[in-house]
C-alpha positions as CSV (number, residue, x, y, z in Angstrom):
1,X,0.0,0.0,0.0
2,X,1.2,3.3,-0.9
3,X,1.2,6.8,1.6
4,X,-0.9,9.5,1.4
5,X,-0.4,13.0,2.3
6,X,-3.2,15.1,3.1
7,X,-2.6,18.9,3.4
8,X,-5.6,21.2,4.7
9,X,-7.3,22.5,7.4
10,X,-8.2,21.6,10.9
11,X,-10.9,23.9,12.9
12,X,-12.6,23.6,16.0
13,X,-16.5,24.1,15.8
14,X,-18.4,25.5,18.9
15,X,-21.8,24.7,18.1
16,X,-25.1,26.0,20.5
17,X,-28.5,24.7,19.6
18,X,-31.1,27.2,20.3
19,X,-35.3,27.8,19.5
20,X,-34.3,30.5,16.7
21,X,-31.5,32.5,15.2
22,X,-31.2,35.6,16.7
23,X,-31.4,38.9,15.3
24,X,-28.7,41.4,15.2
25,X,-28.2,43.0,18.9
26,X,-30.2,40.2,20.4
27,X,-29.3,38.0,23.1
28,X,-31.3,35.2,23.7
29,X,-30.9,31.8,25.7
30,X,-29.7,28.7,23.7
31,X,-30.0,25.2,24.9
32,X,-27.0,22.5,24.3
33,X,-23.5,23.2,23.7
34,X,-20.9,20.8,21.4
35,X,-17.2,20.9,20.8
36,X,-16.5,19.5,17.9
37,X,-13.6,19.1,15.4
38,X,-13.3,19.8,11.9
39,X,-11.8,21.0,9.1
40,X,-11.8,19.7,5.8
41,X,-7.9,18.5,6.1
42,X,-8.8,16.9,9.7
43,X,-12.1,15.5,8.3
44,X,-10.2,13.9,5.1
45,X,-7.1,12.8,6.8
46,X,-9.0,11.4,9.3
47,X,-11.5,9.1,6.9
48,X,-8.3,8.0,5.0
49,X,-6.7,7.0,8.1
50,X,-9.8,5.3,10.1
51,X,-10.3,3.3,6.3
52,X,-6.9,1.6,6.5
53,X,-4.7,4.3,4.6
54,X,-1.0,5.1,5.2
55,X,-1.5,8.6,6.2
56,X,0.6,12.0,6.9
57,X,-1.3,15.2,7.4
58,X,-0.1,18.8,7.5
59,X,-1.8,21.1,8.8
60,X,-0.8,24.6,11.3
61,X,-2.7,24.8,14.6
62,X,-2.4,28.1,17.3
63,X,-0.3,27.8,20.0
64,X,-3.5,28.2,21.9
65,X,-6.2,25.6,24.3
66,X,-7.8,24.6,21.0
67,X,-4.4,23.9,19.3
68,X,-3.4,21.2,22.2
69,X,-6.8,19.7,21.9
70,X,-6.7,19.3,18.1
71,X,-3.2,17.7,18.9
72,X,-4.8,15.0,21.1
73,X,-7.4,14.4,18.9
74,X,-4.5,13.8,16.1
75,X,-2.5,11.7,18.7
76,X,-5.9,9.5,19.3
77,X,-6.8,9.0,15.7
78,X,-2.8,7.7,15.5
79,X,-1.6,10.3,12.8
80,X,1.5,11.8,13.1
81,X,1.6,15.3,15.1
82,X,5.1,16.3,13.9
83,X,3.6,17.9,10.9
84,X,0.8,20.2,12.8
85,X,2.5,23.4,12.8
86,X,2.0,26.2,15.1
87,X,1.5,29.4,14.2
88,X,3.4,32.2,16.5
89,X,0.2,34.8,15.0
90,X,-2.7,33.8,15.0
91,X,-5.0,31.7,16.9
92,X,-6.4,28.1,15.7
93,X,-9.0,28.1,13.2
94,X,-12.5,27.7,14.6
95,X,-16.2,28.1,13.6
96,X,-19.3,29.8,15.8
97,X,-22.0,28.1,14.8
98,X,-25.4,28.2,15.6
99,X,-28.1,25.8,15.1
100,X,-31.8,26.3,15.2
101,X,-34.6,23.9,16.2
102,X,-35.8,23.7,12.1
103,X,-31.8,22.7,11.6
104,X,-31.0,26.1,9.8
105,X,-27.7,27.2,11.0
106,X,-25.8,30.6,10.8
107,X,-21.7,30.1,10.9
108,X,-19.0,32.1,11.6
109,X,-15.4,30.9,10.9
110,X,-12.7,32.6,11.7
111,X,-9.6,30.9,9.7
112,X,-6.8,31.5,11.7
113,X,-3.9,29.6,11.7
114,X,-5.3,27.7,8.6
115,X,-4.8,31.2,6.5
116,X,-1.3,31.1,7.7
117,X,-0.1,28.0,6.3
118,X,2.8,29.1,4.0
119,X,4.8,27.9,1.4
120,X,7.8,28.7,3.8
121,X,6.5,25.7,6.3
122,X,5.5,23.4,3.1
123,X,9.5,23.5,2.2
124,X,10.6,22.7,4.9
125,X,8.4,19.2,4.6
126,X,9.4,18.7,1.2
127,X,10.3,15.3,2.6
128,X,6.6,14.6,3.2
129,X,6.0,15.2,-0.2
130,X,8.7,13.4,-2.1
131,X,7.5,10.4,0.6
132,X,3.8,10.6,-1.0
133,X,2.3,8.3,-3.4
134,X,-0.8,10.4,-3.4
135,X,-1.1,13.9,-2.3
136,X,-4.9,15.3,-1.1
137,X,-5.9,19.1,-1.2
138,X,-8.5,21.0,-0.6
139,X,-8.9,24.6,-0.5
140,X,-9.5,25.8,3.4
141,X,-6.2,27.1,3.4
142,X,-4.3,29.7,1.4
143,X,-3.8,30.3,-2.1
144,X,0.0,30.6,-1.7
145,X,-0.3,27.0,0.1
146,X,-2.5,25.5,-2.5
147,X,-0.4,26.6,-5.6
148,X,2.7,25.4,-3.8
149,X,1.2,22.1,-3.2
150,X,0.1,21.6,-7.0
151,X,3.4,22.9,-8.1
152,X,5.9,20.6,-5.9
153,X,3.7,17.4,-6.6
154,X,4.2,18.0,-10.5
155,X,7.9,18.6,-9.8
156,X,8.2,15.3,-8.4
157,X,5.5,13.8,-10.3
158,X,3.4,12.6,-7.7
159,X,-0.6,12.1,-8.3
160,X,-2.6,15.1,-6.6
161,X,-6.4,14.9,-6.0
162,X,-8.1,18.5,-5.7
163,X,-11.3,18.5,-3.9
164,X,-12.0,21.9,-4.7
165,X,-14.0,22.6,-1.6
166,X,-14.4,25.6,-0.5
167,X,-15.9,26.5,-4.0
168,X,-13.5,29.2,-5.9
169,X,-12.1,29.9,-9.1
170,X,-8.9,28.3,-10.4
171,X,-6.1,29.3,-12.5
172,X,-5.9,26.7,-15.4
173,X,-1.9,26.6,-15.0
174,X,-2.6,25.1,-11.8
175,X,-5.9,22.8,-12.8
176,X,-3.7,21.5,-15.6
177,X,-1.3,19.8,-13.3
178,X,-4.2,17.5,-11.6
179,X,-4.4,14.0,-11.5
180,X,-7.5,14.0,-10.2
181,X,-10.7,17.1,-9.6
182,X,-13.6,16.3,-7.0
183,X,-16.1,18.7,-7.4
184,X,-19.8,18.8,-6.7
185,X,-22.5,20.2,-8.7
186,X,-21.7,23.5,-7.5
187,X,-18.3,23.8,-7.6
188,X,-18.4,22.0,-11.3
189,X,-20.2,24.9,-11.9
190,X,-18.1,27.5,-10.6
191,X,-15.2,25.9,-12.5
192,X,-16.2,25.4,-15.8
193,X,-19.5,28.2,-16.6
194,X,-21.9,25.3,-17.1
195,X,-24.9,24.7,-15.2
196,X,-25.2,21.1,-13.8
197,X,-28.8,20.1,-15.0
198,X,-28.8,16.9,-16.5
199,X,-26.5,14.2,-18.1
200,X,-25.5,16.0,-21.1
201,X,-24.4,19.2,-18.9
202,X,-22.6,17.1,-16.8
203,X,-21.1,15.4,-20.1
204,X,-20.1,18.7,-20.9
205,X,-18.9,20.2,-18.5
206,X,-16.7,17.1,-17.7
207,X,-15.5,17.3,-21.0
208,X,-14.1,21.1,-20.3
209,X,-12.1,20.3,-16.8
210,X,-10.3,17.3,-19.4
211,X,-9.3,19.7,-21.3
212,X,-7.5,21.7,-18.9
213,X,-5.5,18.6,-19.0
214,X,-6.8,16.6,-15.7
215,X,-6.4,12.9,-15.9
216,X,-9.5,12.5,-14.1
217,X,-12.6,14.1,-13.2
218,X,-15.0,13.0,-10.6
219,X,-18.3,14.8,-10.1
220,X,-19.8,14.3,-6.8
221,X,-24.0,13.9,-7.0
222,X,-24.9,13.4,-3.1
223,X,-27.2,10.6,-2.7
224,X,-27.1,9.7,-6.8
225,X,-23.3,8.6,-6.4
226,X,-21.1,9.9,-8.6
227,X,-19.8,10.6,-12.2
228,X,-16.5,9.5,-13.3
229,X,-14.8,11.0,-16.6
230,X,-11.1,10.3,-18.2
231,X,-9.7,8.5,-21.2
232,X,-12.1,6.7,-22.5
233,X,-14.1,6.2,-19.7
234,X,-17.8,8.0,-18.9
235,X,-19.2,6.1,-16.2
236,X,-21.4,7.2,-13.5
237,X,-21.7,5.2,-9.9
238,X,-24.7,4.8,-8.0
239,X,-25.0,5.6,-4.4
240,X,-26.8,2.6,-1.7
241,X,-30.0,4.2,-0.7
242,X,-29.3,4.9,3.4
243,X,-31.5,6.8,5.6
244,X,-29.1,10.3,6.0
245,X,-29.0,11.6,9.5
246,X,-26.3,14.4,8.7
247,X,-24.6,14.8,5.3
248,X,-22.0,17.2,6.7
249,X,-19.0,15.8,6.2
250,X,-19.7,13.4,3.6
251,X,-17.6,14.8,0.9
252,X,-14.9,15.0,2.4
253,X,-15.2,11.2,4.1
254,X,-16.0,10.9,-0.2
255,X,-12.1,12.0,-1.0
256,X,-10.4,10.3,2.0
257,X,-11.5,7.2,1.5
258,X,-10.8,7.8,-2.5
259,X,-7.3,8.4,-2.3
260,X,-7.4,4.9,0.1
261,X,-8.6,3.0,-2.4
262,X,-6.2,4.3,-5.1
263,X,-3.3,4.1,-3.3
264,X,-3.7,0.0,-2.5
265,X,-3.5,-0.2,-6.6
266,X,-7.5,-0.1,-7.3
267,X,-9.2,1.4,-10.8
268,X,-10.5,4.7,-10.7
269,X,-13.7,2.9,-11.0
270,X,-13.3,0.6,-8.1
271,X,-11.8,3.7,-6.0
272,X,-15.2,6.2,-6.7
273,X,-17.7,3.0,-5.6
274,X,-15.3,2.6,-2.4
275,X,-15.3,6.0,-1.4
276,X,-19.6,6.7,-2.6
277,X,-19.9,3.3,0.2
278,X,-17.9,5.0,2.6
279,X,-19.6,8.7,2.4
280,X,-22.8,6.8,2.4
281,X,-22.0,5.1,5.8
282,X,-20.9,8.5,6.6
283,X,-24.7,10.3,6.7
284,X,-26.1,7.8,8.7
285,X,-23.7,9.1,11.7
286,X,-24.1,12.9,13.3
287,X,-21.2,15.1,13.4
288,X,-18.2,15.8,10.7
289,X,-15.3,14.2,11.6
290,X,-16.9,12.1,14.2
291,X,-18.8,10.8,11.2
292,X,-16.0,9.2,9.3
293,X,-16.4,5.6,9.2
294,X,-14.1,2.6,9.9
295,X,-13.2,0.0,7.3
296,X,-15.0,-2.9,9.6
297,X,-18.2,-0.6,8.9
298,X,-18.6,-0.9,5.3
């Protein structure tokens, strides 16, 4: 089986469930309080680890309570803590979040040390990188850190899989050197003008991210599975119907488990129905990263 590094964010979410949403200058009284962690990075490079990968993750905490705790949490899921940086400037990322009794929510997420992930600390780990089989992105960190990532792994020549998550534009000199795009409907959108609709928009718009020069593009569809384009293969992958409990995390449990699959030698094909299984398991379960599932559970 071959490594993976995963290079992203990690954020604490302080979540308070209340009646309603209050209004601006309004106080009111909520009812239970979580702690949770998150972070699409965490939330990825913990799926690929819980599903039997071989798994580095770099990531840049605060030197702050919330920064020690993420640490443990690392340290418990057994991935290595000698790549979660600390940032002497800012404090850890984390997310206010509040959740109303109709399961609206209003978020605030204050990036912190995520944002200050540089190119700087990505040299000096250059030997994480030239280590990799596979390297996994996503886009909750900065632009200086995301470029550098896309750049070094064409250097060496090593697969990259982009989940494009936060959704935001792309410079095709960068798209061109992916192995491998995630996107959803949205983002698919974002990326290439075209509206997802039906098959022959999704055809199409497929066909544009190829020509950027991606070997493969994978367009997540929620509960209908997934779409996979490249060479000469058009194929789309049903989803098993589950009942969902809480879809939060489930494209990101969608790319861990992925690059998994891929890095013990499977086909693309055999990789997306491993990793649609695993993000179904995923929305039966409450919570982000908490909802990441083991291998014994699919």
């Amino acid at each position: 089986m071959s490594s993976i590094l995963v290079v992203g964010s990690i954020n604490t979410d302080l979540v308070i469930r209340t009646s309603r949403i209050p209004k601006p200058g309004e106080t009111i009284l909520g009812g239970e309080f979580s702690m949770q962690f998150g972070g699409k990075g965490a939330n990825q490079a913990v799926a690929a680890k819980r599903l039997g990968g071989d798994v580095q993750f770099i990531c840049k905490t605060g030197n702050d309570i919330f920064g020690q705790n993420m640490r443990s949490m690392l340290q418990i899921e057994q991935l290595d803590t000698s790549t979660a940086l600390t940032s002497a400037t800012t404090s850890s990322g984390t997310a206010i979040i509040v959740v109303d009794e109709m399961a609206e929510n209003s978020i605030v997420v204050a990036q912190g040390a995520n944002a200050d992930l540089s190119a700087a600390d990505l040299e000096l780990l250059e030997a994480k990188f030239k280590a990799a089989s596979y390297i996994l992105l996503q886009m909750e960190i900065s632009d200086e850190a995301i470029f550098y990532c896309i750049e070094k792994a064409a250097s060496l020549n090593k697969p990259l899989v982009l989940n494009p998550a936060p959704a935001r534009t792309i410079p095709v000199k960068y798209l061109q050197h992916l192995y491998c795009i995630t996107p959803n409907e949205t983002e698919t959108a974002l990326l290439t003008g075209i509206q997802i609709e039906d098959e022959a928009s999704m055809l199409k718009a497929a066909e544009v991210l190829l020509g950027y020069g991606i070997k493969w593009v994978i367009i997540t569809l929620g509960k209908r599975g997934a779409f996979v384009a490249g060479e000469s293969l058009r194929e789309f992958i049903d989803a098993p119907e589950v009942k969902a409990i809480d879809t939060t995390a489930a494209g990101d449990v969608f790319n861990g488990a992925l690059v998994v699959s891929l890095s013990k030698g499977h086909s693309i094909s055999d990789a997306v129905a491993f990793a649609v299984k695993a993000a179904s398991v995923s929305v039966t379960k409450a919570g982000a990263l908490d909802s990441a599932p083991f291998l014994a559970d699919l």
